[in-house]
C-alpha positions as CSV (number, residue, x, y, z in Angstrom):
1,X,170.4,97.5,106.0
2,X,170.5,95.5,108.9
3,X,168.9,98.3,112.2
4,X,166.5,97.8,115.0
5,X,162.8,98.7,113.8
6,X,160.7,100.7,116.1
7,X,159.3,97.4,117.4
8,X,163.0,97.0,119.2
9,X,163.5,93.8,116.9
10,X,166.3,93.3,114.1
11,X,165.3,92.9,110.8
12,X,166.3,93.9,107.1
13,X,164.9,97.3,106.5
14,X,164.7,97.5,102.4
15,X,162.5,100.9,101.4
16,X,162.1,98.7,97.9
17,X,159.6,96.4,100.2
18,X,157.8,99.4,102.2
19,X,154.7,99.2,100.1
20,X,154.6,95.5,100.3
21,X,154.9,95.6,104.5
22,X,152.3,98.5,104.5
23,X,149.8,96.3,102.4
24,X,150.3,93.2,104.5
25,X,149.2,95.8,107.7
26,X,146.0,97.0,105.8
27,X,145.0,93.2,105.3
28,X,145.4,92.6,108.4
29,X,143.3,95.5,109.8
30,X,140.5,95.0,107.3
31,X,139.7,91.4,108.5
32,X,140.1,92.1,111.9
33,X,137.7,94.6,111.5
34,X,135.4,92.9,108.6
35,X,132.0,93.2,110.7
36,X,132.1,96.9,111.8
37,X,131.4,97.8,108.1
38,X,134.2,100.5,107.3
39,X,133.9,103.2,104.5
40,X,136.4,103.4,102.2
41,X,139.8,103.4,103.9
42,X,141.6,106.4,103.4
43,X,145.7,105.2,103.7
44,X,148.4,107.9,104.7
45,X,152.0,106.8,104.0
46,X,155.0,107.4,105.7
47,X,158.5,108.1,103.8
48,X,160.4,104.6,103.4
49,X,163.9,105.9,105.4
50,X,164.5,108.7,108.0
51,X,161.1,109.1,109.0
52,X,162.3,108.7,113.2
53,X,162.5,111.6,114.8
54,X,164.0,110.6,117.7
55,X,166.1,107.3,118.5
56,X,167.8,106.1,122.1
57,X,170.9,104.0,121.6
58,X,172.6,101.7,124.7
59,X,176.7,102.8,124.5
60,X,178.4,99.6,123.8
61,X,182.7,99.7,125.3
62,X,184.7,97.5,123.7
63,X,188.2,97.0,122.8
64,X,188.8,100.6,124.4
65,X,186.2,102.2,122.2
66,X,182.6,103.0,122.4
67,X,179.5,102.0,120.0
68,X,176.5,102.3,119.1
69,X,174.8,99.6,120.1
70,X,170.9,98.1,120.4
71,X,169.7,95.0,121.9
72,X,168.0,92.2,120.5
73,X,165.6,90.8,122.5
74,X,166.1,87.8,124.2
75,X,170.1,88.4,124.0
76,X,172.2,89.8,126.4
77,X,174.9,91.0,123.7
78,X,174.0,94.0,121.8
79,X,174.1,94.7,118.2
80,X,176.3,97.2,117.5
81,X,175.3,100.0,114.8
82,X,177.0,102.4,112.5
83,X,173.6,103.9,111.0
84,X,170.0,104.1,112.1
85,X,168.0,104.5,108.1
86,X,164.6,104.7,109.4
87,X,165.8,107.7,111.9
88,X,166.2,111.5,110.4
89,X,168.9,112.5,107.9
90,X,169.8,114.9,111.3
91,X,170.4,111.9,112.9
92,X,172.6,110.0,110.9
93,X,174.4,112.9,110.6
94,X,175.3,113.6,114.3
95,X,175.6,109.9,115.1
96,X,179.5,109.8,113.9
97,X,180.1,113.3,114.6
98,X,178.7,112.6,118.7
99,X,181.2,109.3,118.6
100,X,184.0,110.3,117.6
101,X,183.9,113.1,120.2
102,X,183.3,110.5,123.0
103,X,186.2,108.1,121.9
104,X,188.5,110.9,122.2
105,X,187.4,112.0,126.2
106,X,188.0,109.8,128.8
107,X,185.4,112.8,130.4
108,X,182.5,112.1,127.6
109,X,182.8,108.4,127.3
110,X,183.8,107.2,130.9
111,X,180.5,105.2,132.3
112,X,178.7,106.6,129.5
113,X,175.7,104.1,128.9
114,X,173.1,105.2,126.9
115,X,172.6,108.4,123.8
116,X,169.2,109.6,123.0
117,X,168.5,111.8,120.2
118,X,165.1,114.5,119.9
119,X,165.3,116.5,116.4
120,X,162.5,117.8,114.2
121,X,161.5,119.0,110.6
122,X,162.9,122.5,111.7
123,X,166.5,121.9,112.3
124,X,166.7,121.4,115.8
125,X,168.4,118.7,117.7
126,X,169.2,117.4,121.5
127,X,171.1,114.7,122.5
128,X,171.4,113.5,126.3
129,X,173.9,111.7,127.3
130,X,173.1,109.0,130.4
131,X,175.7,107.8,132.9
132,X,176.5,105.5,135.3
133,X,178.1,108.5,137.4
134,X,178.0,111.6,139.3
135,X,178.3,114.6,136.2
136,X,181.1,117.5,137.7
137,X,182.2,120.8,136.8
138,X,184.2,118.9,134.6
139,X,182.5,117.1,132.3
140,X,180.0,120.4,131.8
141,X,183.0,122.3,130.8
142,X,183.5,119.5,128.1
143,X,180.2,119.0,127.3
144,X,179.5,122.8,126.7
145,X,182.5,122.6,124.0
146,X,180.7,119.4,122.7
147,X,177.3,121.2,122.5
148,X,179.1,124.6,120.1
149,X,180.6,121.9,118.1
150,X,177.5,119.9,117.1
151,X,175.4,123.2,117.1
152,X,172.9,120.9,119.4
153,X,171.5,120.9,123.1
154,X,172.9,118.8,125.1
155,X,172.0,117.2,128.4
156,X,173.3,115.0,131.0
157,X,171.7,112.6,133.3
158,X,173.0,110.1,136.0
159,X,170.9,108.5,139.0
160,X,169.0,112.0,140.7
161,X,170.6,114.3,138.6
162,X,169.8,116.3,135.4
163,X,172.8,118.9,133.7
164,X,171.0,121.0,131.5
165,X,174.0,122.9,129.1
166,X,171.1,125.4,127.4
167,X,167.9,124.1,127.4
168,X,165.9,120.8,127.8
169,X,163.4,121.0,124.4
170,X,163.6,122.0,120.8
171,X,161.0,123.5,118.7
172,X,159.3,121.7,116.2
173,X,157.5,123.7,112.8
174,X,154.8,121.8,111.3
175,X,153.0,122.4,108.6
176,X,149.1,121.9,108.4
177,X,146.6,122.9,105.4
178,X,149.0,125.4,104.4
179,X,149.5,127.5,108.4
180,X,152.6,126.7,110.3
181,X,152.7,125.3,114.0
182,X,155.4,125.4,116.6
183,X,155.8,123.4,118.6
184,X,157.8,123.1,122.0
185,X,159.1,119.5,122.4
186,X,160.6,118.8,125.9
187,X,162.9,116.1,126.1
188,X,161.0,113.6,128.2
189,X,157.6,114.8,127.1
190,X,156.2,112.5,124.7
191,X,155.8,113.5,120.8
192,X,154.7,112.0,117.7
193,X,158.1,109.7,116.5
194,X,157.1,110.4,112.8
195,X,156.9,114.2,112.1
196,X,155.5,113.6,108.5
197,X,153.1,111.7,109.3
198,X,151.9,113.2,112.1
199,X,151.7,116.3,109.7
200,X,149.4,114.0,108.1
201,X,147.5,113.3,110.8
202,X,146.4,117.4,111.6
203,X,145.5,117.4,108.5
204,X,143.2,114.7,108.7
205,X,141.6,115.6,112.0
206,X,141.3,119.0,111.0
207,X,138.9,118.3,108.1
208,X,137.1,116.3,110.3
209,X,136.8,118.9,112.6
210,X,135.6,121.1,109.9
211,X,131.6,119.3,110.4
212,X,131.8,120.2,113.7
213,X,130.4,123.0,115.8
214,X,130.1,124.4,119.4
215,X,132.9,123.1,122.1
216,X,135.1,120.6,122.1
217,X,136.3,118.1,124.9
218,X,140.1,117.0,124.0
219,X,141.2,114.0,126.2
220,X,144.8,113.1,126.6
221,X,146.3,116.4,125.2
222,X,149.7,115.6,125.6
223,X,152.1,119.2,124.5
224,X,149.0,120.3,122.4
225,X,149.7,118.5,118.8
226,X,146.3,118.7,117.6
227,X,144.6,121.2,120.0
228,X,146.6,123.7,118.3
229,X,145.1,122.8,115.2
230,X,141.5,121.7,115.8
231,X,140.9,124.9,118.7
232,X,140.1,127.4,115.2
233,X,137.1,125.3,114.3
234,X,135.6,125.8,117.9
235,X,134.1,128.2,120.3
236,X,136.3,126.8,123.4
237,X,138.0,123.5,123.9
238,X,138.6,122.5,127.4
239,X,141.9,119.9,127.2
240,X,143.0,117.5,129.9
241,X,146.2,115.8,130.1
242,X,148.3,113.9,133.2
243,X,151.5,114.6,132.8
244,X,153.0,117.8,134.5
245,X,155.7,118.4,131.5
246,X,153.1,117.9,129.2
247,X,150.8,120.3,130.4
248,X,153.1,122.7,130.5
249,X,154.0,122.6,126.9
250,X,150.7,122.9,126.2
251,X,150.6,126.3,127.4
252,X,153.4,126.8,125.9
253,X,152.5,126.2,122.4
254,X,148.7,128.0,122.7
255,X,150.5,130.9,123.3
256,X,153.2,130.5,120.6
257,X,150.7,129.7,118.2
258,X,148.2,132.6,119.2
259,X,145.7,130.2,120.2
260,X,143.6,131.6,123.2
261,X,140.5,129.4,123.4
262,X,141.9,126.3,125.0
263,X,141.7,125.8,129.0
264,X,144.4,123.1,130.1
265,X,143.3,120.9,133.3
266,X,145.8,118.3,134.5
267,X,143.7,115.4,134.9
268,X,143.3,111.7,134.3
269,X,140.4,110.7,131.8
270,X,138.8,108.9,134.3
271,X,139.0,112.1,136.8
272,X,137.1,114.1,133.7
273,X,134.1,111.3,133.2
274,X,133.7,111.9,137.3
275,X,133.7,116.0,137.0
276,X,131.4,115.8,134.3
277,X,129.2,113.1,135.8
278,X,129.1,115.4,139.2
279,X,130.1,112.2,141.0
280,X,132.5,114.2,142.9
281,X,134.3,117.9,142.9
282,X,137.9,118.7,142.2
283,X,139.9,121.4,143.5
284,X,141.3,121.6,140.2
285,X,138.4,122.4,138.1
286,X,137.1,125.0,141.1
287,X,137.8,128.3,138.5
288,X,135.9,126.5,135.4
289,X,132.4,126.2,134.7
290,X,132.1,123.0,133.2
291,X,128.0,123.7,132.4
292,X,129.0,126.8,130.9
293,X,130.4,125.1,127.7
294,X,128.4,123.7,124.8
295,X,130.2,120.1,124.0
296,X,129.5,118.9,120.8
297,X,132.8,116.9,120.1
298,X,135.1,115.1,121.7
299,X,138.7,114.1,120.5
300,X,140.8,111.5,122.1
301,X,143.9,109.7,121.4
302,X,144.2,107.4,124.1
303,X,147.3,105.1,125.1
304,X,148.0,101.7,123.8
305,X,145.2,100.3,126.4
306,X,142.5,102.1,124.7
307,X,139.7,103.7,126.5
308,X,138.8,102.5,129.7
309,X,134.3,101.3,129.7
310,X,133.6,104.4,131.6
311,X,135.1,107.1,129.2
312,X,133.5,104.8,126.2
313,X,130.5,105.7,128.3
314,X,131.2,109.4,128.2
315,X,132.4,109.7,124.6
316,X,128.5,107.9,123.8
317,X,127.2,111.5,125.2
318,X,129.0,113.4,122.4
319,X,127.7,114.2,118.6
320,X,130.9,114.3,117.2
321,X,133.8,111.9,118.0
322,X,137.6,112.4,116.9
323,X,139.2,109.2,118.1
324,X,143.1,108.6,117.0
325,X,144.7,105.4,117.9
326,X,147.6,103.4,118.3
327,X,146.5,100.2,118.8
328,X,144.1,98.5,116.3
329,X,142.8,95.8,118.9
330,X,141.4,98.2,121.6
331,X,140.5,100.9,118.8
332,X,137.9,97.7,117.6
333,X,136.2,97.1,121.3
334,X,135.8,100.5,121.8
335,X,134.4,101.2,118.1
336,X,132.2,97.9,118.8
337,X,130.9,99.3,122.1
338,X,129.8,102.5,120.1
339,X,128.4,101.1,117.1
340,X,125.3,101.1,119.3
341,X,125.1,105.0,119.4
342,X,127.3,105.9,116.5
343,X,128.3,105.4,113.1
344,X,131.6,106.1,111.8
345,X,131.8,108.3,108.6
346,X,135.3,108.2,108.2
347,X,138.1,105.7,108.9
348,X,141.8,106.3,108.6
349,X,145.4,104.7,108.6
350,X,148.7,106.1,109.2
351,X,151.5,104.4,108.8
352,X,153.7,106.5,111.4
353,X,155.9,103.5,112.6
354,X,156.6,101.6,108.9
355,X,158.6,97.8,108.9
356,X,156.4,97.1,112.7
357,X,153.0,95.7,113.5
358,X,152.2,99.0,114.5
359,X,149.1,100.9,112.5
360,X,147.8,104.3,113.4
361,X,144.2,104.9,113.0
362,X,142.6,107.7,112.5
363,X,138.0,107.5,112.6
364,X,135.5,109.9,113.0
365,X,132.3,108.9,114.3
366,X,129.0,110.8,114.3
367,X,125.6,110.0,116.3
368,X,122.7,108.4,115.2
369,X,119.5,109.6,114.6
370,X,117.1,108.5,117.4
């Protein structure tokens, strides 16, 4: 099996050698991060195949027919594809099923660039289909037969323009310690690629969360993955997040799940380390009485930059921290800059993007004894 990895690069993707590319990952880490001292490594696989719970193809034409197609970098040609192995059985499955259906309307397939696929664990699936064109009464009309066919959402995009046949998300279950989740999954919101995994991942921050007491500071909530789950081990969590969408499915899920401890504020991390320093007031935090809550813990699972010297700063002023990352390199400097205040009591790796450099990490630190 010859697909694109989620590292956007070409390469054989044999499940027999999974184990092998996962060990050659967890060498790597452990040198990198020989001096910190580490506990014992606690390693959270992945499945070997149709782990990917989403994918985005490029719509190859060609000899009066569409493709799928992905591009290798550094090439202008694409690769064409008849399978994607490390993306879901759901997938695969609607891959042919969507093609076919294009090659047979000039409506579906004319100008049609680009496919993107959002399922989940539960069932659900959404495909959008990107064009280089104005979408018409037309092509909904075809579309909306397309969409009762496949038993999907579908959506259309061109430049400026959004056609949405039913709705724009699907709704993720996931199962944590034995309680189910849902979860509402927008289409341009981001989510966790690797449901099982991330699964994992609750699971893991839950226990952690489990020592913990008081209130808890979440930074970067995105839709709410793991406030949902960490918000029963805590009085009040107050959650901030950037992104508008995001945010929004935040809400969303609290109240799907039941969960009515959590404020939502939709600001930056650097914005929060001002509030909280008193460096200046925000209109947006006017209704909440930030010295009204009793932080003992902070969780953050930053971008692939890490976090910035002033929130590593305002993490130091926590007992309890719940950091999940994506990038080993920046989780090291920032663990480095703690090590001063903190020592880390548990260390974790989840291999949510397997065949790629990529390791998630998973550490919880607690603070020292003055």
């Amino acid at each position: 099996m010859r697909p694109l990895n989620g590292d956007g690069a070409l390469q054989e993707i044999n499940p027999n050698n999974y184990q092998q590319q996962l060990d050659e990952k967890l060498a790597k880490l452990n040198s990198s991060f020989a001096e910190l001292a580490l506990p014992n490594i606690d390693i959270h696989t992945s499945e070997p195949l149709h782990f990917r719970m989403r994918a985005e193809f490029r719509i190859w034409h060609e000899n009066g027919s569409a493709h799928f197609a992905m591009n290798q970098p550094g090439e202008k040609r694409p690769y064409i594809i008849e399978d994607f192995p490390i993306g879901s059985q759901q997938i695969n499955q609607l891959m042919p099923l969507l093609l076919a259906e294009i090659n047979v309307s000039e409506i579906l397939s004319r100008r049609l660039f680009s496919a993107e696929f959002l399922t989940t664990l539960s069932g659900e699936a959404l495909i959008t289909l990107i064009y280089h064109k104005p979408l018409n009464d037309e092509w909904q009309e075809v579309a909306l037969k397309l969409q009762q066919q496949l038993g999907v959402a579908i959506i259309g995009r061109s430049r400026k323009q959004k056609t949405v046949l039913d709705r724009d998300y699907v709704i993720e279950k996931l199962h944590v310690s034995g309680k189910e989740y849902q979860y509402q999954q927008v289409e341009t919101g981001f989510t966790q690629p690797n449901a099982g995994v991330n699964q994992k991942m609750l699971e893991w921050a839950l226990k952690q969360s489990t020592q913990c007491s008081g209130d808890l500071v979440e930074l970067y909530c995105g839709n709410g993955n793991f406030t949902c789950v960490l918000a029963q081990n805590f009085n009040r969590v107050l959650a901030t997040e950037i992104s508008k969408i995001s945010v929004r499915s935040a809400q969303y899920n609290f109240e799907a799940n039941g969960i009515d401890n959590v404020t939502v504020v939709r600001m930056s991390s650097e914005e929060f380390t001002e509030a909280l320093n008193g460096v200046r007031p925000f209109r947006r935090l006017k209704d909440i009485d930030l010295d009204s809550y009793n932080f003992s813990t902070i969780f953050v699972d930053p971008p692939r930059a890490g976090l910035d010297d002033a929130t590593v700063a305002l993490v130091k002023r926590f007992d309890n921290i719940i950091y999940v990352s994506c990038n080993p390199a920046t989780l090291k400097a920032n663990l480095e800059a703690l090590s001063d205040t903190h020592s880390i009591e548990s260390f974790a790796v989840f291999d949510q993007f397997p065949y790629t450099r990529h390791l998630e990490s998973g550490v919880f630190l607690v603070k020292k004894l003055s």
